[in-house]
C-alpha positions as CSV (number, residue, x, y, z in Angstrom):
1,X,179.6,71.8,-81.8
2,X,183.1,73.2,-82.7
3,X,184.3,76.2,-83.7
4,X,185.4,76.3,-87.2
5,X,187.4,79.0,-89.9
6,X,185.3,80.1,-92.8
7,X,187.3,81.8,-95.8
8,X,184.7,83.6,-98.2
9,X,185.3,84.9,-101.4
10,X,186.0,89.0,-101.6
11,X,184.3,91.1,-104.4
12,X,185.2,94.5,-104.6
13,X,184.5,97.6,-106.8
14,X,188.3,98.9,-106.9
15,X,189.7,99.1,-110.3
16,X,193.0,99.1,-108.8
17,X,193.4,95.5,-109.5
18,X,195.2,94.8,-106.3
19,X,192.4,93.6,-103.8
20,X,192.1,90.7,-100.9
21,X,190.9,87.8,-103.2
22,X,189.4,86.4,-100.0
23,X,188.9,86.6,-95.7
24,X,188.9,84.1,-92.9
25,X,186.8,84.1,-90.0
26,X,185.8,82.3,-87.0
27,X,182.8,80.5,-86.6
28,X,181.7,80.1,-83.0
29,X,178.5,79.5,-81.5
30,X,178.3,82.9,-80.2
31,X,179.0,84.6,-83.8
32,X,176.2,82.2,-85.0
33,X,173.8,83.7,-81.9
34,X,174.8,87.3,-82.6
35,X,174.0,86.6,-86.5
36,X,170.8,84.8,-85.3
37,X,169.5,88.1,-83.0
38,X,170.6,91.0,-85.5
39,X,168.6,89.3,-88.1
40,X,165.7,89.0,-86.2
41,X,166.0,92.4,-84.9
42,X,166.4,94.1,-88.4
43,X,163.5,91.9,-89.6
44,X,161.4,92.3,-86.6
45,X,162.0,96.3,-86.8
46,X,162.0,96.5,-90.6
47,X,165.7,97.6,-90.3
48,X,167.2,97.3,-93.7
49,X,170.8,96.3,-92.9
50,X,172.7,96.6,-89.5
51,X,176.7,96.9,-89.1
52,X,178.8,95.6,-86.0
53,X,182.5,96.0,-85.2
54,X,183.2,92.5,-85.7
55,X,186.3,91.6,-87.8
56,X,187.8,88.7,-89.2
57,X,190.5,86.7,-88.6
58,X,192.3,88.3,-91.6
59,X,191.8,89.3,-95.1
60,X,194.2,87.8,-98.1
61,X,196.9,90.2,-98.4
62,X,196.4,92.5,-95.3
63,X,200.2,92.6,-95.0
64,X,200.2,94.5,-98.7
65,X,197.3,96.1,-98.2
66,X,195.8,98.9,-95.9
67,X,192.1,98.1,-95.4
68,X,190.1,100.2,-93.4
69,X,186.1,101.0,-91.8
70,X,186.0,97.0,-91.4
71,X,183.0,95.4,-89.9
72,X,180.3,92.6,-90.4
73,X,176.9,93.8,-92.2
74,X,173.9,92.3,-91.6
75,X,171.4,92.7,-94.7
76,X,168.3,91.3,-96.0
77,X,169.0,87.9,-93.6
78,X,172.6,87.5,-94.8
79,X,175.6,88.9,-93.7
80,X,178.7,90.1,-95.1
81,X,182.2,91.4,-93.9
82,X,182.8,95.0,-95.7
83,X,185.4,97.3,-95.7
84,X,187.9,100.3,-97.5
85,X,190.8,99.3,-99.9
86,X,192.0,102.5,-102.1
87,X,188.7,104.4,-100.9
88,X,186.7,101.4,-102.9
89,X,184.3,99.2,-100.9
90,X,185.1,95.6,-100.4
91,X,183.1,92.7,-99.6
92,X,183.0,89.4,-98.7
93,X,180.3,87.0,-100.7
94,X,176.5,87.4,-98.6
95,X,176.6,84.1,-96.7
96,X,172.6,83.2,-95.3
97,X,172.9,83.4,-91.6
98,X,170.2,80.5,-91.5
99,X,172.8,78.1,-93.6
100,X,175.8,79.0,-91.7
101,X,173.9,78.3,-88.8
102,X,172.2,74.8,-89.8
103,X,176.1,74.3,-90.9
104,X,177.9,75.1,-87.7
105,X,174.8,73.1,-85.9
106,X,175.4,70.2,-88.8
107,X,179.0,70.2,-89.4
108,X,179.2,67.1,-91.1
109,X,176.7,68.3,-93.6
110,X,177.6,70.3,-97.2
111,X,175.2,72.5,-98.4
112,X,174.5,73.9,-101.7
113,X,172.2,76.7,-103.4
114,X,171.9,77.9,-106.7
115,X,173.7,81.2,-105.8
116,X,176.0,80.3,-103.0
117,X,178.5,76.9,-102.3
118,X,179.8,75.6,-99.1
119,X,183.1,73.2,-99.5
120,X,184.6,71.9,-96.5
121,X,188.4,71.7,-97.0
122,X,190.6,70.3,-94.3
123,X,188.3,71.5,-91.3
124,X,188.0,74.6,-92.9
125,X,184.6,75.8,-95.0
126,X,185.3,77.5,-98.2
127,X,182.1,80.0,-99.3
128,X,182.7,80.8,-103.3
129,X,179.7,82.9,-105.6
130,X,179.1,80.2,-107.9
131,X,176.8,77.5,-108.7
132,X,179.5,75.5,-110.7
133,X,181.2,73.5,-108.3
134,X,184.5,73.8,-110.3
135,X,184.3,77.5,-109.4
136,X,184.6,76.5,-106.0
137,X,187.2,74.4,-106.5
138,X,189.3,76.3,-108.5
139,X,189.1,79.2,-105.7
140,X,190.3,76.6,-102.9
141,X,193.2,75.5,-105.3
142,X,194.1,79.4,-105.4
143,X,194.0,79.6,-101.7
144,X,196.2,76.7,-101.1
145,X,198.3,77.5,-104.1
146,X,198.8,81.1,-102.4
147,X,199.3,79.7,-98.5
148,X,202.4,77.2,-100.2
149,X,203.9,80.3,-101.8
């Protein structure tokens, strides 16, 4: 099993219109454990979210942008990193710790769910909020279009 980067879609609420459009992390076996024992915890002890100091690698735009109170949140068996832009909360899309694991166990292996789509991408796995597969797409064309500029 290798360790891979995962760039996930950012939502925010900010009407500022300048937000990260998106944030890498790491996947490791040991991020995939941690994920793996704070669900269990939070379902075992009816614990309705849970939030570590774990960041990412980096969030589109960081240089631009001063995001604060970042960490990784763990609700209702998926997990999300969160964070401050402009005093307005900013997420990453809700990723199900059980398909990033069967992923990072199956790396060879695409998966797709009415409300969520994995696209690998040169090594890299792209997480988008869409069931249209051109929505995915389209936001990996962004990315690359935005890492030539």
């Amino acid at each position: 099993m290798k360790t891979f980067n995962c760039i996930s879609k950012v939502t925010t609420t900010s009407e500022m219109g300048e937000s990260p459009f998106w944030v890498e992390f790491e996947v490791t076996k040991n991020l995939c454990e941690r994920l793996e024992e704070i669900k269990f915890c939070c379902t075992e002890h009816d614990i309705e979210s849970a939030t570590i100091d774990i960041k990412p690698l980096h969030w589109d735009k960081e240089q631009l942008l001063h995001i604060e109170d970042v960490a990784l949140e763990v609700r209702n068996r998926n997990f999300c990193f969160i964070g401050l832009y402009g005093g307005q909360q900013i997420s990453s899309i809700p990723i199900k710790i059980g398909h990033l694991v069967d992923i990072f166990d199956n790396q060879d292996m695409c998966l797709y769910e009415p409300t969520h789509e994995f696209c690998w991408y040169e090594k890299t796995l792209f997480v988008a909020d869409s069931a249209n597969h051109l929505d995915t797409f389209k936001f990996i064309e962004n990315w690359i279009a935005e890492e030539l500029s």
